[in-house]
C-alpha angles and dihedrals in degrees: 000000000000130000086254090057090058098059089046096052079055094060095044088062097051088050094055094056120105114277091227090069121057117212111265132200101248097181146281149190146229123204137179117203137192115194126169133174117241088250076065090069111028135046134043091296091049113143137204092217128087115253089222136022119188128184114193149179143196128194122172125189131196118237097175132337088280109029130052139155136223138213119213119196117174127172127198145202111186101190100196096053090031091224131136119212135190131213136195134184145176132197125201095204124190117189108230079182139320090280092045140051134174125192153172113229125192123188143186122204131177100214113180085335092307127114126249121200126182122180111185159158123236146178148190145183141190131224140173092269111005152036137227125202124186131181136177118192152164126208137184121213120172092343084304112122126206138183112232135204137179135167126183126184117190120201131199103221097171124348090276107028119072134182131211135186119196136199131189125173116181119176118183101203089305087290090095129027121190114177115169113184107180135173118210144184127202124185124204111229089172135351086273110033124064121180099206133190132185143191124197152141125244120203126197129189110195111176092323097317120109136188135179134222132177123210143185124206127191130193156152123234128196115191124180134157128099086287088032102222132032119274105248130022126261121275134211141100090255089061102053092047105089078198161322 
């Protein structure tokens, strides 16, 4: 599927909504991110560049009370391989209740000139003082296929301090293994801007062979919109790699 497909899946969605209720923004965000490996910092080839910048964005939209979609738009700068990267994504959401979604997520990547694609299930539900986030994929890279998993729990430490811990699992056919565990920390500076950071390790099977990498990550968030923010993360292999 292209990246024009994407847009008019999308509208076919909207025209299949019921005519009663008209499609509503439901919120969105914008972000700006900053990640680099640990060889990045230390050692005689240590850099004062990022090894990967990313500029998002999130916009959902209500089709009707129980049903939405969601447009993904990344785009990325790897510094090592000097490379820049897109992503696009789209999410199919049902509302189970106010506290609980379920969806269906599609996205398109261009990776070293090659294409990414990534068909799943996700989930997500609200309580007091945190937030769960579940996903199921399965993506295709260079006829290789691979399984992909990813959990994310949010918790309210103070009104304005939150803590996150993330998990991403992604296996190409047993050949390649890419498992990426982080902790992080936002702060609310207002309702609709969140400065983030987060530390964390990568690791990566190739044909037997492993290596680990930690990595730290910074970054800024705007959301707006009457829910301020989109319902689920964005998905993607580009996005779980802090860099190349």
């Amino acid at each position: 599927m292209k990246p024009c497909k994407i847009c008019a899946l999308a509208c076919a969605l909207a025209i299949a909504a019921p005519a009663t209720h008209a499609v509503e923004f439901h919120g969105g965000d914008v972000s700006l991110s900053f990640s680099r490996f640990e060889d990045d910092l230390i050692g005689p080839s240590s850099s004062t560049s990022f090894g990967k910048t990313a500029v998002q964005g999130s916009f959902q939209f209500d089709l009707t009370p129980d049903f939405g979609v969601q447009v993904d738009a990344s785009y990325f700068e790897f510094n090592r391989v000097d490379q820049s990267e897109v992503s696009l994504g789209l999410h199919g959401i049902y509302y189970l209740d106010w506290a609980t979604a379920v969806g269906v997520y599609y996205t398109h990547e261009e990776l070293l000139s090659s294409n990414v694609d990534e068909l799943g299930v996700e989930g997500s539900r609200s309580f007091a003082l945190f937030d769960i986030e579940a996903n199921l994929g399965w993506a295709e890279y260079r006829g290789d296929h691979a399984t992909v998993l990813g959990l994310q729990a949010d918790y309210e430490l103070q009104p304005q301090l939150f803590m996150g811990l993330g998990l991403d699992h992604a296996d190409f056919d047993g050949a390649t293994e890419l498992t990426r565990v982080g902790v992080g920390i936002d702060y609310a500076v207002t309702d609709s801007l969140r400065l983030s950071g987060e530390l964390g390790v990568t690791d990566a099977t190739v044909m037997g062979s492993s290596a680990d990498d930690i990595f730290i990550e910074i970054g800024a968030s705007y959301a707006f919109g009457t829910s301020e923010g989109a319902r689920f993360s964005r998905r993607g292999l580009l996005d779980r790699l802090p860099g190349l």
